[in-house]
DRENPA-3360 file (N, C-alpha, C; in nm, 2 decimals, always signed):
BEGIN
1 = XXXXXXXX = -0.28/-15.08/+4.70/-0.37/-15.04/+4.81/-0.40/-14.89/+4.80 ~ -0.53/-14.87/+4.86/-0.56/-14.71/+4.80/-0.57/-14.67/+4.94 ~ -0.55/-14.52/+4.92/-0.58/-14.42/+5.04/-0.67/-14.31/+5.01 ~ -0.73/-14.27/+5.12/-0.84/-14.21/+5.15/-0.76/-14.04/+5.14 ~ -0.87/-14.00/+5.02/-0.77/-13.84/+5.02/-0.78/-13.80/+5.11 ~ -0.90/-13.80/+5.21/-0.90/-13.73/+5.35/-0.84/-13.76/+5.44 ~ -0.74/-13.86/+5.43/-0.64/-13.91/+5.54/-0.51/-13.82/+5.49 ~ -0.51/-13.83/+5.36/-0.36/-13.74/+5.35/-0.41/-13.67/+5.32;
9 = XXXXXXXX = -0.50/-13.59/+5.29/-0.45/-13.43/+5.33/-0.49/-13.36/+5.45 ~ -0.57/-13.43/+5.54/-0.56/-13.40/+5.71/-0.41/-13.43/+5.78 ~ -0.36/-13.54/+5.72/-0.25/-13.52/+5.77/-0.09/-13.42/+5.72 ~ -0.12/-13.39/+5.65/-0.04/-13.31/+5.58/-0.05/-13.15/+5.70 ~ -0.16/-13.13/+5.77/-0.16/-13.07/+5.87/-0.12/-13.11/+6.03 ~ -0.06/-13.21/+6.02/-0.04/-13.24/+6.14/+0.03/-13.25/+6.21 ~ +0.10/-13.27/+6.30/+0.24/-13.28/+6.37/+0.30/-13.35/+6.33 ~ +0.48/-13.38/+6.32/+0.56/-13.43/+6.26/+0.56/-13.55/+6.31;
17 = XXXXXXXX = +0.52/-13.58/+6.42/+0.55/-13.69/+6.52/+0.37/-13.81/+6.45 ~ +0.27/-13.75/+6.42/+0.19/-13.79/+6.36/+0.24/-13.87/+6.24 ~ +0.28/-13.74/+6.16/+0.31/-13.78/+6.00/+0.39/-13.91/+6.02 ~ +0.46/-13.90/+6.08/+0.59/-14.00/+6.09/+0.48/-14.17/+6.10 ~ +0.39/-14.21/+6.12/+0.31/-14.32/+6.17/+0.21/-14.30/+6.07 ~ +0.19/-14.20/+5.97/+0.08/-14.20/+5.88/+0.12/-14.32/+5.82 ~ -0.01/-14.37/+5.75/+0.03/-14.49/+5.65/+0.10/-14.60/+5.66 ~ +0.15/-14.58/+5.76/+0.24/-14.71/+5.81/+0.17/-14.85/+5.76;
25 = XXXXXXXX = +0.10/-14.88/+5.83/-0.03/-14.96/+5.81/-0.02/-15.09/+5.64 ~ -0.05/-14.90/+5.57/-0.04/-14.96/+5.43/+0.07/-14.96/+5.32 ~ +0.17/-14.98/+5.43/+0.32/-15.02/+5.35/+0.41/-14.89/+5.32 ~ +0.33/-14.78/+5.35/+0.47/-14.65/+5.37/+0.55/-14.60/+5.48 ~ +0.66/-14.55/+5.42/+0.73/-14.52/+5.50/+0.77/-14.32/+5.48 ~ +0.76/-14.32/+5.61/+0.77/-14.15/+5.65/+0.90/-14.14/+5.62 ~ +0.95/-14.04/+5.51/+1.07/-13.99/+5.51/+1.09/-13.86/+5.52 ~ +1.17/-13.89/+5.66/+1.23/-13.74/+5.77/+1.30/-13.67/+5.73;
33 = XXXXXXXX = +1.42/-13.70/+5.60/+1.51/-13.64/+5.49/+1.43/-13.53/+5.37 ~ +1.36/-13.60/+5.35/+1.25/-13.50/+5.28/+1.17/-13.41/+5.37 ~ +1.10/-13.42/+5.43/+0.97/-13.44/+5.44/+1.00/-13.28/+5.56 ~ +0.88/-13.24/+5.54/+0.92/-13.06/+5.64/+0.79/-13.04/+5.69 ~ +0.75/-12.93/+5.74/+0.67/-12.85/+5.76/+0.55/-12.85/+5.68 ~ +0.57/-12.83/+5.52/+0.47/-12.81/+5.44/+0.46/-12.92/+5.31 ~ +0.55/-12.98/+5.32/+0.54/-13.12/+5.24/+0.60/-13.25/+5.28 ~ +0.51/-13.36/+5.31/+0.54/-13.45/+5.32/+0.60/-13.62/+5.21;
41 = XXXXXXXX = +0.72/-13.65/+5.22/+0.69/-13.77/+5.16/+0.70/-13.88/+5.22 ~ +0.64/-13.99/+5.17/+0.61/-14.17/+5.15/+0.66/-14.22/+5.05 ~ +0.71/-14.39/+5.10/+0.78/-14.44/+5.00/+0.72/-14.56/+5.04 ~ +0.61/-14.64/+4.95/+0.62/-14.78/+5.01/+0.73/-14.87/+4.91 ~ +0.83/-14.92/+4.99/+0.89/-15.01/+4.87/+0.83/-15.16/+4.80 ~ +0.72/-15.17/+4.89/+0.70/-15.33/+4.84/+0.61/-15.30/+4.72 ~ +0.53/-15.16/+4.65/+0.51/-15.15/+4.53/+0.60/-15.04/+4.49 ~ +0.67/-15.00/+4.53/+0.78/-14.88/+4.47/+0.64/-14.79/+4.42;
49 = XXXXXXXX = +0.59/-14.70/+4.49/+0.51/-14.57/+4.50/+0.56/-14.50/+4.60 ~ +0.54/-14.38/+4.50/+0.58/-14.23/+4.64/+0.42/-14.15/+4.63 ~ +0.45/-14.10/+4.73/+0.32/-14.04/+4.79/+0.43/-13.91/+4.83 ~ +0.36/-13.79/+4.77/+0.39/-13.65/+4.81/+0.24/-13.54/+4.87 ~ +0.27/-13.49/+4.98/+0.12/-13.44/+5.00/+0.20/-13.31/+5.06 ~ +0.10/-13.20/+5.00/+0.15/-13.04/+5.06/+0.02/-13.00/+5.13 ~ +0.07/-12.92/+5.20/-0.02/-12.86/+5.28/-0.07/-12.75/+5.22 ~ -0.17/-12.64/+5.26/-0.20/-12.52/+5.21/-0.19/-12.47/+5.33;
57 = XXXXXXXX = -0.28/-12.32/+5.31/-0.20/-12.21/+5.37/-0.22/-12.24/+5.56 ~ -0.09/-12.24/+5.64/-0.08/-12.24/+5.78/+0.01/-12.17/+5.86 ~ +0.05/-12.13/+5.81/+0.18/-12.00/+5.89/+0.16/-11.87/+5.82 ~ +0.16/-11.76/+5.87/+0.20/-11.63/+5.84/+0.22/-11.60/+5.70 ~ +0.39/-11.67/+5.71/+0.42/-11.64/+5.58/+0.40/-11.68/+5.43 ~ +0.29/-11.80/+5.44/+0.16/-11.84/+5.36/+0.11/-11.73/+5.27 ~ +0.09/-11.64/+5.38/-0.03/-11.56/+5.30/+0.06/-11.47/+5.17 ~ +0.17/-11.42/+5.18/+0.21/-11.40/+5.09/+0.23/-11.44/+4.97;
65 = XXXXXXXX = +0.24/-11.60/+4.95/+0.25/-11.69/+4.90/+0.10/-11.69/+4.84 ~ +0.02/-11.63/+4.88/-0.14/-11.65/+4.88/-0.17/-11.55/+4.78 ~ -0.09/-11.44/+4.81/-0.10/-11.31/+4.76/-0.06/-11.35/+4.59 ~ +0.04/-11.40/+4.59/+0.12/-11.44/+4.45/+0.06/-11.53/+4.37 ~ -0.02/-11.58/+4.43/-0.08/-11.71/+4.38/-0.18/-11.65/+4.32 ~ -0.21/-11.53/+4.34/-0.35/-11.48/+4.30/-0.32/-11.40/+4.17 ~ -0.21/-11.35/+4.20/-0.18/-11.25/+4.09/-0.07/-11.32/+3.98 ~ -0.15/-11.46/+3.97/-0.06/-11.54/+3.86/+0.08/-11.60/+3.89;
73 = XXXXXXXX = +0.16/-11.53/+3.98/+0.34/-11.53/+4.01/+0.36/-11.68/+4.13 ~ +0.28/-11.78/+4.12/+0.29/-11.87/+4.24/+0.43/-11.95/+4.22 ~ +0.48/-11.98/+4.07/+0.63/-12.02/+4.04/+0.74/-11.89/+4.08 ~ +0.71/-11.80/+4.12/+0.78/-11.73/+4.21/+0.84/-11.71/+4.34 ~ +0.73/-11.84/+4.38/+0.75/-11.82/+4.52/+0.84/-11.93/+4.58 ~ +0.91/-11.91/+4.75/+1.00/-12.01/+4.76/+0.94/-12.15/+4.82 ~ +0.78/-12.13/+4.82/+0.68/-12.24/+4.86/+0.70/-12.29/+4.72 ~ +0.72/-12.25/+4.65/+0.67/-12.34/+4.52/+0.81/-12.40/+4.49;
81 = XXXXXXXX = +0.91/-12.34/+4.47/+1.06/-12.35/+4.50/+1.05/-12.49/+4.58 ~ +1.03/-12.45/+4.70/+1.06/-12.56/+4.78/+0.98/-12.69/+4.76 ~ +0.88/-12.72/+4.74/+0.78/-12.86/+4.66/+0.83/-12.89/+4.57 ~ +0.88/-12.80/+4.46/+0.94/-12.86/+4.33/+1.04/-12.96/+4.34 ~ +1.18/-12.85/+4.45/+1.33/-12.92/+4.48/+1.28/-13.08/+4.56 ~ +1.15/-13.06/+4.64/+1.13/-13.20/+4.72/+1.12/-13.33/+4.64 ~ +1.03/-13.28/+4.54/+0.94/-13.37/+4.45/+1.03/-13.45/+4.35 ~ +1.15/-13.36/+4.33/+1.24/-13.39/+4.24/+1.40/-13.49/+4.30;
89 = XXXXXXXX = +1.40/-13.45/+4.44/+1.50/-13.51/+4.49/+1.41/-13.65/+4.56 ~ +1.32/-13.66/+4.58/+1.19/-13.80/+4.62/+1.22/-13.86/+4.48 ~ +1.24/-13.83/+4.39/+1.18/-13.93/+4.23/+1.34/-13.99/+4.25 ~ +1.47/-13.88/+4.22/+1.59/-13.89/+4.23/+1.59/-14.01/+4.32 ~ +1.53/-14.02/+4.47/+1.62/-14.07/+4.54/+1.51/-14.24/+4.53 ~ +1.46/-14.25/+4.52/+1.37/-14.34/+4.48/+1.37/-14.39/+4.36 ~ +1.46/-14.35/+4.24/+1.42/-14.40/+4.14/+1.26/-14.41/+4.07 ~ +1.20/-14.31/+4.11/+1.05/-14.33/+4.05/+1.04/-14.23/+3.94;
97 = XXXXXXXX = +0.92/-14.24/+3.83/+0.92/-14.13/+3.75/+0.75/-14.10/+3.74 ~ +0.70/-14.17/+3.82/+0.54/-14.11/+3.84/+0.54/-14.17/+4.01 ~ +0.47/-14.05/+4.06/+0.47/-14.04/+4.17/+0.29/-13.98/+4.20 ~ +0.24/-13.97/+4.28/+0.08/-13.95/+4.39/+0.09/-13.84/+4.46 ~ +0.07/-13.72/+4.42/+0.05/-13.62/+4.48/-0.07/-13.54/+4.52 ~ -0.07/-13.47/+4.60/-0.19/-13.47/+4.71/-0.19/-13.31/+4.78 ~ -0.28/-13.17/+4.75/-0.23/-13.08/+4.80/-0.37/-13.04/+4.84 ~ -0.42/-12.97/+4.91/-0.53/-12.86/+4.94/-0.50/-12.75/+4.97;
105 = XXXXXXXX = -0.56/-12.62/+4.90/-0.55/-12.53/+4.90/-0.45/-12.48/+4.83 ~ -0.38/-12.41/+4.91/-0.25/-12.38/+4.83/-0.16/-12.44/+4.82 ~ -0.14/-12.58/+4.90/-0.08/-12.71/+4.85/-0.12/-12.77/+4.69 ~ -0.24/-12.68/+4.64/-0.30/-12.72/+4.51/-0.19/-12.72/+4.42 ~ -0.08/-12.64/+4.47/+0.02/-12.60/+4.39/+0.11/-12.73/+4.34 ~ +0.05/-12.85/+4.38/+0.11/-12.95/+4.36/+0.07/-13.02/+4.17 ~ -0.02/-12.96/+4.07/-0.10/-12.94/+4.00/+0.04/-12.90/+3.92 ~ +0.16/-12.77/+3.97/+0.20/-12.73/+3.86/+0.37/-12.84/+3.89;
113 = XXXXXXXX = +0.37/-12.88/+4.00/+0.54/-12.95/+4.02/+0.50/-13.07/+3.96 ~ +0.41/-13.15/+3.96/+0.37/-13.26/+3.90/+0.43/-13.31/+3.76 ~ +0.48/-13.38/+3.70/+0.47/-13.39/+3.58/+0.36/-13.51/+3.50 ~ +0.39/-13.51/+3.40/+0.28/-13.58/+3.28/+0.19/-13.71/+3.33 ~ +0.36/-13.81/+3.40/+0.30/-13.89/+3.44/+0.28/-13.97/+3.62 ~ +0.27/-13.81/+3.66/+0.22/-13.80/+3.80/+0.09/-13.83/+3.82 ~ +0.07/-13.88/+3.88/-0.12/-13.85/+3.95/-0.14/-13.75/+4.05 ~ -0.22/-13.64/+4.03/-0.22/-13.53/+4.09/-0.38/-13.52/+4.18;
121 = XXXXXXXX = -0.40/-13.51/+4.27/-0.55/-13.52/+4.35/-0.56/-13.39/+4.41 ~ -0.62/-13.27/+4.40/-0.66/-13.14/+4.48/-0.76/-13.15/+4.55 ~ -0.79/-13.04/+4.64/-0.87/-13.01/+4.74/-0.92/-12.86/+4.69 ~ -1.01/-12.76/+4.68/-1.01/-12.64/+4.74/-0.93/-12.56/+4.67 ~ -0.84/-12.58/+4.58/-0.71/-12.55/+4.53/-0.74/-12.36/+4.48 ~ -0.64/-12.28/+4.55/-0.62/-12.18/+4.52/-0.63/-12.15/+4.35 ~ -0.72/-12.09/+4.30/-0.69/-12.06/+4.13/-0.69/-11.89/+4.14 ~ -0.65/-11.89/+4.01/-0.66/-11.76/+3.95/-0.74/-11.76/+3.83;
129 = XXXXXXXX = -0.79/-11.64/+3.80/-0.92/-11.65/+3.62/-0.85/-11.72/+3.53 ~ -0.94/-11.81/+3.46/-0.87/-11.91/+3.32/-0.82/-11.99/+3.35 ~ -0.79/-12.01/+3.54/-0.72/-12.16/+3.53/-0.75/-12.25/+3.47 ~ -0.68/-12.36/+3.43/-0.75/-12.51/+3.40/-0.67/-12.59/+3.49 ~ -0.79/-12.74/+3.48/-0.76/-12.83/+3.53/-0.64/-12.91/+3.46 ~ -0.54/-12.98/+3.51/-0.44/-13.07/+3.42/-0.51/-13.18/+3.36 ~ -0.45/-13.26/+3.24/-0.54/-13.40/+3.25/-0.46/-13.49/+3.35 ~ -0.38/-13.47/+3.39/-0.34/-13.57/+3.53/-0.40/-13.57/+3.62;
137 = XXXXXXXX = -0.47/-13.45/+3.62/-0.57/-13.39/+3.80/-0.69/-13.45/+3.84 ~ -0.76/-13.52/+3.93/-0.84/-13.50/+3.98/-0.85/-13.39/+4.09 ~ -0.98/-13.32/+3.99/-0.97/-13.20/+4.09/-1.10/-13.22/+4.15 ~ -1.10/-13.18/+4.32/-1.23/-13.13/+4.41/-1.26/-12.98/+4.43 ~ -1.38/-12.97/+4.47/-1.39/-12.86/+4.56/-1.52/-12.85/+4.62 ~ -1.53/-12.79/+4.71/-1.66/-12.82/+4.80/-1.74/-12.72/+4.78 ~ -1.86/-12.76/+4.78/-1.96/-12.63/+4.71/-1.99/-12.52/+4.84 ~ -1.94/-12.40/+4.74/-1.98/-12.29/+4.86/-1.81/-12.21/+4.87;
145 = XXXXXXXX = -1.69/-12.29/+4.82/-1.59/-12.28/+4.86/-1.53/-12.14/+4.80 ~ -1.47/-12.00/+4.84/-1.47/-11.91/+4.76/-1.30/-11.93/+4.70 ~ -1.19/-11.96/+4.78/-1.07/-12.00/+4.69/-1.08/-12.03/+4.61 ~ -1.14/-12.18/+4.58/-1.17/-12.31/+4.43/-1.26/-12.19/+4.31 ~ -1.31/-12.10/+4.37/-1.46/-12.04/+4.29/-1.42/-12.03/+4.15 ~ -1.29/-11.96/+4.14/-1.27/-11.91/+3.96/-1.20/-12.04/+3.91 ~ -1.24/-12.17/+3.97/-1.15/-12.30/+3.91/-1.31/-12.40/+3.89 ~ -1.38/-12.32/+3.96/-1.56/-12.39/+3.99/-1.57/-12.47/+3.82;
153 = XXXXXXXX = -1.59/-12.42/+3.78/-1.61/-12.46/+3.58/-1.54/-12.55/+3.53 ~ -1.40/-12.54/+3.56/-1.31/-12.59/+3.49/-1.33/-12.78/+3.49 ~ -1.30/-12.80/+3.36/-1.29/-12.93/+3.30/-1.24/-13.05/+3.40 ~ -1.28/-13.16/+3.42/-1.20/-13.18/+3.54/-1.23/-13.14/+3.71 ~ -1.33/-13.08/+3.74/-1.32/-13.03/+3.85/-1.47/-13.07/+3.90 ~ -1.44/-13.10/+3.99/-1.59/-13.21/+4.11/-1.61/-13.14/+4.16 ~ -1.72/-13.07/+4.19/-1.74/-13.01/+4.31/-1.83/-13.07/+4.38 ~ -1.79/-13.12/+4.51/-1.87/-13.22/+4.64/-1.98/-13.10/+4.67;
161 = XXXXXXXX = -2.06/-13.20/+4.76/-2.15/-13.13/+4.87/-2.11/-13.07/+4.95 ~ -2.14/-13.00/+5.09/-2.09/-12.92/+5.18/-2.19/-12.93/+5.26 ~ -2.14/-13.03/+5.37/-2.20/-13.07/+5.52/-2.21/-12.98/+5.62 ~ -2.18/-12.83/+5.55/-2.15/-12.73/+5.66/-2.17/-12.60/+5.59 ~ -2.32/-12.62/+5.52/-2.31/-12.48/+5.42/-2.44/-12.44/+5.46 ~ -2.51/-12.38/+5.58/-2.65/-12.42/+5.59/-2.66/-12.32/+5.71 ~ -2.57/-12.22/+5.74/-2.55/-12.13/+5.86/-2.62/-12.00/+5.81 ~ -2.60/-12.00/+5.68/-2.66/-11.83/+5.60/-2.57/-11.67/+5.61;
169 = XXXXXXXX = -2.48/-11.76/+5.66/-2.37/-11.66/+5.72/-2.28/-11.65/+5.64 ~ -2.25/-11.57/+5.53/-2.18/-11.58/+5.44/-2.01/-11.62/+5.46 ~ -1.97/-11.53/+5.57/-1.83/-11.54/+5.62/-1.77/-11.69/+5.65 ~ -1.86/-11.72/+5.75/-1.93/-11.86/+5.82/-1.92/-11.96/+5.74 ~ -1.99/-11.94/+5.66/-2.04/-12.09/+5.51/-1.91/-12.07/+5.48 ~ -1.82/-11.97/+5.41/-1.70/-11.99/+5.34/-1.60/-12.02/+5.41 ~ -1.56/-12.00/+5.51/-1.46/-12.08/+5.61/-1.51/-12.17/+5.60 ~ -1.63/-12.27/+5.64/-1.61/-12.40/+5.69/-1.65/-12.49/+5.57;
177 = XXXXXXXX = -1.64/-12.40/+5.45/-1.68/-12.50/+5.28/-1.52/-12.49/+5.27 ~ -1.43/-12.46/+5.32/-1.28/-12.47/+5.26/-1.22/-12.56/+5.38 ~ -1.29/-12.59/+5.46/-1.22/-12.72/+5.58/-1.19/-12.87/+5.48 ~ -1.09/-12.94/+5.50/-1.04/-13.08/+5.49/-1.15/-13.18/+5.52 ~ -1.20/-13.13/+5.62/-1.33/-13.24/+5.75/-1.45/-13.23/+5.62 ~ -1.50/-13.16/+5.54/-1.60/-13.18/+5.46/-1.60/-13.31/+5.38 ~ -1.47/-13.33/+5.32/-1.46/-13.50/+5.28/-1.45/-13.61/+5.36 ~ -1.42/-13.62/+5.47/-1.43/-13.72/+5.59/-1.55/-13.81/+5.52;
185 = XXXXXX = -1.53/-13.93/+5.52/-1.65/-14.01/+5.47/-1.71/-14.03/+5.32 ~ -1.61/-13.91/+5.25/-1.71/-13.96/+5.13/-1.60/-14.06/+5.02 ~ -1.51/-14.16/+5.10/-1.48/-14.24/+5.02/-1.43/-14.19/+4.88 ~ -1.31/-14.08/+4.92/-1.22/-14.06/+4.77/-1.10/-14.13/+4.79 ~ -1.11/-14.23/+4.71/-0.95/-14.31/+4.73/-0.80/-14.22/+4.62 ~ -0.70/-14.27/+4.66/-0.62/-14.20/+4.55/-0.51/-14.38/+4.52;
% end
């Protein structure tokens, strides 16, 4: 059974009490042992799939983390630290060795904890010059978006329409070309 990227990674922003009832539905289960603040995991057992989805930038101390990401050092940081130790103790404790991960923005960072035979899906995803795409990645980004912009070219990388790019307002267009809500509807399953 497939899920709608725009379901997990809207919810990846959401209250804990939310997350906890995401997906239920379609056979996963919220785990509270894992699962924090800025990454969530899913376990359905009746196909043994894990679902990992990170958030991007929403607290304060994000932005630093934003800062580092820019200037190449993002495996420096303890956001990345911390998704790696999650991702690795979810396979551990599940027994899995490819897992569905799911990040926007600086959750994109889920591109480098991934391994070979992960499936990796972005949003918007924070780059720096020269990135590339993984071949595991489906990569998005919504046109107009200036985070994705130096990842815009790269091999691999979709850039959608933008239902909210039409203000002429430069500030304006680029905050609301990096919202979650621009894929609402357009049927990206993962």
């Amino acid at each position: 059974m497939s899920l709608d990227l725009y379901d997990v990674l809207k919810n990846s922003y959401a209250s804990q009490n939310n997350q906890k009832e995401a997906f239920k539905k379609d056979g996963y289960l919220y785990d509270k042992k894992l699962s924090n603040h800025n990454e969530q995991v899913y376990y359905n057992p009746n196909n043994k799939k894990l679902l990992m989805s990170v958030a991007g930038t929403h607290n304060i101390s994000d932005i630093g983390t934003d800062i580092y990401l820019a200037a190449g050092h993002l495996k420096d940081t303890n956001r990345y630290k911390e998704a790696q130790s999650v991702l690795q103790r979810a396979k551990q404790k599940y027994n899995i060795s490819n897992a569905t991960l799911a990040g926007h923005s600086l959750g994109g960072l889920v591109q480098y904890i991934g391994s070979k035979n992960d499936k990796v899906y972005t949003l918007d995803k924070g780059a720096t010059i020269g990135q590339k795409t993984r071949s595991n990645e489906t990569a998005y980004r919504t046109k107009g978006d200036v985070v994705s912009l130096l990842n815009a070219n790269s091999t691999r990388m979709k850039t959608l329409s933008n239902p909210h790019f039409r203000t002429n307002n430069f500030l304006r267009d680029a905050i609301n070309s990096h919202n979650v809500d621009n894929i609402k509807g357009k049927n990206i399953f993962i």
